[in-house]
PLY file of the C-alpha trace (Angstrom):
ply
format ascii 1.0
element vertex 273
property float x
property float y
property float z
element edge 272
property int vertex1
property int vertex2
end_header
-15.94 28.33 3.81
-12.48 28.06 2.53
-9.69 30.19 4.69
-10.52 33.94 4.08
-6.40 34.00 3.40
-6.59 32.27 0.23
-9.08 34.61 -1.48
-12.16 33.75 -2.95
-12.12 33.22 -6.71
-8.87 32.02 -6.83
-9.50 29.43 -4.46
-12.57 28.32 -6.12
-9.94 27.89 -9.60
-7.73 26.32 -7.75
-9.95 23.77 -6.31
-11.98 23.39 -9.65
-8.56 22.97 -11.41
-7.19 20.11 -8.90
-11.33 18.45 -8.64
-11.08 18.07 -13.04
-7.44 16.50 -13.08
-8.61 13.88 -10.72
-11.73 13.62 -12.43
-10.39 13.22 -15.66
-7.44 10.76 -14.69
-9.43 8.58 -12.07
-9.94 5.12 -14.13
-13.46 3.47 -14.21
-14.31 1.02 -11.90
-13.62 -2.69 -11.83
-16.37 -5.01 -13.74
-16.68 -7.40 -10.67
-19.09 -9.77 -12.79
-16.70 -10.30 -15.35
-13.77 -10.39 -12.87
-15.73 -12.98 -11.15
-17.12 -14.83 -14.06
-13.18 -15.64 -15.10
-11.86 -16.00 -11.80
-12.79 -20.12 -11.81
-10.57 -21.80 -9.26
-10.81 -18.96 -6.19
-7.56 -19.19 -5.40
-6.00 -18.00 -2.16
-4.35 -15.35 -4.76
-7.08 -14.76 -6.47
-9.71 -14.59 -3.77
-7.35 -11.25 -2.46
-7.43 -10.02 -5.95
-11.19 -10.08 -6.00
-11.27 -8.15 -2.48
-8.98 -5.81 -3.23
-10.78 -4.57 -6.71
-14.42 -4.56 -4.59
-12.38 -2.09 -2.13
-11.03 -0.27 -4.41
-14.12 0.25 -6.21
-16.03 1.13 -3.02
-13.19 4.08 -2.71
-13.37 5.34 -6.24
-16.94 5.53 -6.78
-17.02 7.51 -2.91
-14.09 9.88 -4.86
-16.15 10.26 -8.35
-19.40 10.93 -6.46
-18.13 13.53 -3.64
-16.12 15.73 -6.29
-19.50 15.48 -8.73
-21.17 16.66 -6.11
-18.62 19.50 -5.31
-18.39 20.74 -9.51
-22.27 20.99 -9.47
-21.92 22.81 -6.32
-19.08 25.20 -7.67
-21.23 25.61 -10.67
-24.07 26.85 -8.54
-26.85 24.21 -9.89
-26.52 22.34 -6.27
-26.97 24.06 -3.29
-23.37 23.78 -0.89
-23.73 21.39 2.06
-21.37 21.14 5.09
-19.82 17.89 3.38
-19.10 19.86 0.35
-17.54 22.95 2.00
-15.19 19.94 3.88
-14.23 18.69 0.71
-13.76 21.98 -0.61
-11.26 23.04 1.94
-9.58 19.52 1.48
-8.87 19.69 -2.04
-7.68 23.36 -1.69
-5.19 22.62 1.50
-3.65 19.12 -0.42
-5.40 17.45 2.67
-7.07 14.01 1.97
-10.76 13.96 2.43
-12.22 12.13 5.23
-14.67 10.94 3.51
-11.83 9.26 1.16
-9.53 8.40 4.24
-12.10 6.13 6.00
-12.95 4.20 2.84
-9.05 4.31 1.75
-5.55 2.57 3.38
-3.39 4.25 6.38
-1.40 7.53 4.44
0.55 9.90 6.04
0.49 11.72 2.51
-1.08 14.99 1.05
-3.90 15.18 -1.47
-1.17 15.26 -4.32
1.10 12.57 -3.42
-1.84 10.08 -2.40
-4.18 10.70 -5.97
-0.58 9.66 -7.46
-0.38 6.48 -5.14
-3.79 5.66 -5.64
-3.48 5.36 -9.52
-0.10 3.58 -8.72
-1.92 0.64 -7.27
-5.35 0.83 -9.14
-2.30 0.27 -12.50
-1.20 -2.89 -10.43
-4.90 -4.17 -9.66
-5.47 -4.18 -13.26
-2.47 -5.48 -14.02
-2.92 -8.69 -11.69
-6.70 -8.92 -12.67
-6.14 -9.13 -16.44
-5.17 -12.96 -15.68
-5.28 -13.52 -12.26
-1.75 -14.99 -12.61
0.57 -13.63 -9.66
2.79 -10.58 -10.42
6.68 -11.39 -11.01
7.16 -9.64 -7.73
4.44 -7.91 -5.45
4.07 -4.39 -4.41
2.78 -5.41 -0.62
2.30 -1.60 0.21
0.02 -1.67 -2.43
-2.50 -3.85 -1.06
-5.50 -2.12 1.40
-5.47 -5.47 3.13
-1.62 -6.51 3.35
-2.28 -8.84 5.84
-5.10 -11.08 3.28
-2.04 -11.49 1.25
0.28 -12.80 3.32
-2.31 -14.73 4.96
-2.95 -16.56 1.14
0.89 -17.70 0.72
0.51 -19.17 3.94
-3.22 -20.84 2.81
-1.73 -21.94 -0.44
0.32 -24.65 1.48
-1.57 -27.53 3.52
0.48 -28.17 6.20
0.96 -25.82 9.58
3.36 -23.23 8.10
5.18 -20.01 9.00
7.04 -17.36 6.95
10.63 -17.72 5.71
11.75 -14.33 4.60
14.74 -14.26 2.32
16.48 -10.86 1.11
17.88 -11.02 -1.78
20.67 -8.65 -3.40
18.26 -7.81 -6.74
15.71 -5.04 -6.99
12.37 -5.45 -8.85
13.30 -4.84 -12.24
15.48 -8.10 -12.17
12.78 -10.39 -11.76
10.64 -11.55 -14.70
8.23 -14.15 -13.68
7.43 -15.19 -10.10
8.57 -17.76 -7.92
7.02 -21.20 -7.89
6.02 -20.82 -4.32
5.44 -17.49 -2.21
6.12 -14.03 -3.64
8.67 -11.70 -4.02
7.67 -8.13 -2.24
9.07 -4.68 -3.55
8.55 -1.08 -1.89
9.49 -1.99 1.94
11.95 0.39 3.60
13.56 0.14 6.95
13.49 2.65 10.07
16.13 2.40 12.65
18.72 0.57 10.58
19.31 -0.24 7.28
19.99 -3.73 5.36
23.74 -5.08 3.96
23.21 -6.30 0.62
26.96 -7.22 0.88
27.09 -9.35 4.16
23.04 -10.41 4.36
22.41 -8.57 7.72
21.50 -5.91 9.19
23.35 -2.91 9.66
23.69 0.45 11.44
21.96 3.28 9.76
23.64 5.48 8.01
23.85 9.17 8.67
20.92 11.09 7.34
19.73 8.27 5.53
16.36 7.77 7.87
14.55 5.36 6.17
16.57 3.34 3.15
14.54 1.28 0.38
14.87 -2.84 1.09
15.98 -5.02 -2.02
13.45 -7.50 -3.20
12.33 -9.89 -0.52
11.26 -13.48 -1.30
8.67 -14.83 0.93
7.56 -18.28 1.47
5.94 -20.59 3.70
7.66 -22.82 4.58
7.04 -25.92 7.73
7.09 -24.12 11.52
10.32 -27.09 12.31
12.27 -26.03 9.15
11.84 -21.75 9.68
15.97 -20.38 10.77
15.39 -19.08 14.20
18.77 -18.76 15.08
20.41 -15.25 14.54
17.22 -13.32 13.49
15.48 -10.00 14.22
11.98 -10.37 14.86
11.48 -7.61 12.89
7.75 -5.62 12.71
6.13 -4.54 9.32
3.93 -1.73 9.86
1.96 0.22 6.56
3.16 3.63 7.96
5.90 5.22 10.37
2.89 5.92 12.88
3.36 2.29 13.79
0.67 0.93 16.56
-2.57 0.25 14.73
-0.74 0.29 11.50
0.89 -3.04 12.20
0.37 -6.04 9.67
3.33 -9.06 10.31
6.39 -9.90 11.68
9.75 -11.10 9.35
12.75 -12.90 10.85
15.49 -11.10 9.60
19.09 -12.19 10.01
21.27 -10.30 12.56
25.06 -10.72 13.54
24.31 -8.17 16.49
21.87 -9.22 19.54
18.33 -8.77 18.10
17.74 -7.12 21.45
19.77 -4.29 19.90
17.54 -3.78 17.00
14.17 -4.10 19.28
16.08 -0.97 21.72
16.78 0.73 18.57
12.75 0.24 17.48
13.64 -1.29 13.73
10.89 -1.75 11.71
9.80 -2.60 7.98
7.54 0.46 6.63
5.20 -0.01 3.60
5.51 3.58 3.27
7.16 6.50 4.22
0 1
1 2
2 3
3 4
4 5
5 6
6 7
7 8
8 9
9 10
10 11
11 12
12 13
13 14
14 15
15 16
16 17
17 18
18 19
19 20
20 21
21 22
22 23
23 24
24 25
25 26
26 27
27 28
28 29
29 30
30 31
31 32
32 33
33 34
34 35
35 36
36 37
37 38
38 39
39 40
40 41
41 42
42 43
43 44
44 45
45 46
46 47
47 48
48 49
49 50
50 51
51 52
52 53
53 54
54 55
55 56
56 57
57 58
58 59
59 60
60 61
61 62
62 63
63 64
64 65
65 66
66 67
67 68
68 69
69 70
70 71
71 72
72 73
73 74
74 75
75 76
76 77
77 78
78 79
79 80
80 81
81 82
82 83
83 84
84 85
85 86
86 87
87 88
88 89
89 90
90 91
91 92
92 93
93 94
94 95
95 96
96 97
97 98
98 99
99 100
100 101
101 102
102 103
103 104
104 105
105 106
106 107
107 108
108 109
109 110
110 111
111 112
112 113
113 114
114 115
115 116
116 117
117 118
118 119
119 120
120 121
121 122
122 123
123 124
124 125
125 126
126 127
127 128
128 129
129 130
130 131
131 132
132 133
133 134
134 135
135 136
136 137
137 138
138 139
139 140
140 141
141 142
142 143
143 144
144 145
145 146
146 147
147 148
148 149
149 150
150 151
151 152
152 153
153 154
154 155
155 156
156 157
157 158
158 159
159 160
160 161
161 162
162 163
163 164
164 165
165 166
166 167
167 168
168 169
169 170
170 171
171 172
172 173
173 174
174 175
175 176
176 177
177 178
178 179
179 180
180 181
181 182
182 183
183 184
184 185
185 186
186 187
187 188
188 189
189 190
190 191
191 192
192 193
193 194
194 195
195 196
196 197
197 198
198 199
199 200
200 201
201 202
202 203
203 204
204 205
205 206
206 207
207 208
208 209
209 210
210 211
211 212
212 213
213 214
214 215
215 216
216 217
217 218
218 219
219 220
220 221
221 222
222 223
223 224
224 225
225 226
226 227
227 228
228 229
229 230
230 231
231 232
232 233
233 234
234 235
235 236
236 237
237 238
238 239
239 240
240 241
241 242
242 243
243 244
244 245
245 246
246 247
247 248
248 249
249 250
250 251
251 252
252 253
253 254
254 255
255 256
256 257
257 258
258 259
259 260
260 261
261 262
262 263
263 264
264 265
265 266
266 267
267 268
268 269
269 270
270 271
271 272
């Protein structure tokens, strides 16, 4: 039953109202056979394209079939199961279903926020699937698997390799095509500092400003002898601010200060806050 606070009828609207805009604006699902019919060479690249589509399909068709489900069950031509009451309450509290969560990506978000996420990076799947040719810059965050990617720059060079991370001073909209080797990444922010695009190091935080957006990162692989290991911050990546189970890599990034300082002060790389 939904919370006897919110009223009846209007909570029914409410959640009928919220169940047809996602409804209506949730894309159809990726063709796999023709995704796989044109994707030829199964490229590292295009290998994580192909997964990530078949995930995301898995989590849309979950999404389109619970909220059928829940509109014939509103409508009174289904009888209401405990699932649908669940999803019910969901939908009306702007919590994400857990029947969405466990097919879906770590999110600290509400209902709102994550449907507008979700369409975010189901516009950059199709975007990259179109051609399978590698975005200008990636959107790691966007990925359900960020660690399949990162894993394919490194697979897309033959000998023993490690990451180079470069920061550059540009932010997405400066970059055009990609690089001829690795990626560039968008959407990272930092916790627990905060990056100088002016000196190339990191920096105190400033006041207030919790968790400040990156610039454009250019990642490559590059041979374990030739990787700078002198004056860098092991610094983790995790998807959210939870941290622990949410952790995907680590990035050398370059420090004037004692990286022992940064590791005290727990800075991280967030895929999203």
């Amino acid at each position: 039953m939904l919370p006897s606070s919110s009223g009846g009828p209007i909570s029914r609207l409410k959640v009928r109202v919220v169940l047809e805009e996602i409804m209506e604006k949730l894309p159809e699902k990726f063709n796999m056979v023709d995704l796989l019919g044109r994707a030829e060479e199964r490229t590292p690249y295009q290998v994580v394209a192909l997964q990530e589509c078949e995930r995301m399909n898995i989590l849309t068709q979950e999404i389109r079939r619970s909220l059928h489900q829940l509109s014939l069950g509103l409508k009174g031509e289904l009888t209401m199961t405990g699932d649908m009451e669940n999803l019910q309450n969901a939908v009306f509290l702007d919590i994400v279903p857990d029947g969405w969560t466990k097919r879906a990506y770590p999110s600290m978000c509400g209902l709102a926020l994550w449907f507008s996420d979700l369409l975010l990076r189901i516009k950059e799947l199709e975007a990259w699937s179109a051609d399978f040719v590698l975005p200008s810059e990636v959107w790691l965050a966007g990925f359900f698997n960020p660690q399949s990617f990162l894993t394919a720059i490194m697979q897309a060079m033959a000998r023993r390799m490690c990451f180079q991370c470069d920061v550059t001073k540009k932010n997405r909209e400066d970059f055009m095509v990609p690089p001829r080797e690795g990626a560039y990444l968008h959407g990272l922010y930092m916790e627990g500092a905060r990056w100088n695009s002016q000196t190339g190091i990191i920096a105190d935080a400033f006041l207030k400003e919790l968790t400040p957006a990156m610039p454009v990162i250019f990642l490559r692989a590059v041979p374990e002898d030739k990787q700078e290991s002198r004056s860098v911050y092991q610094c983790p990546v995790y998807k959210t601010h939870q941290r622990g189970p949410t952790y995907d890599w680590t990035f050398n990034l370059k420090t004037k200060e004692s990286p022992s300082k940064w590791t005290l002060a727990g800075v991280a790389l967030l895929l999203q806050i």
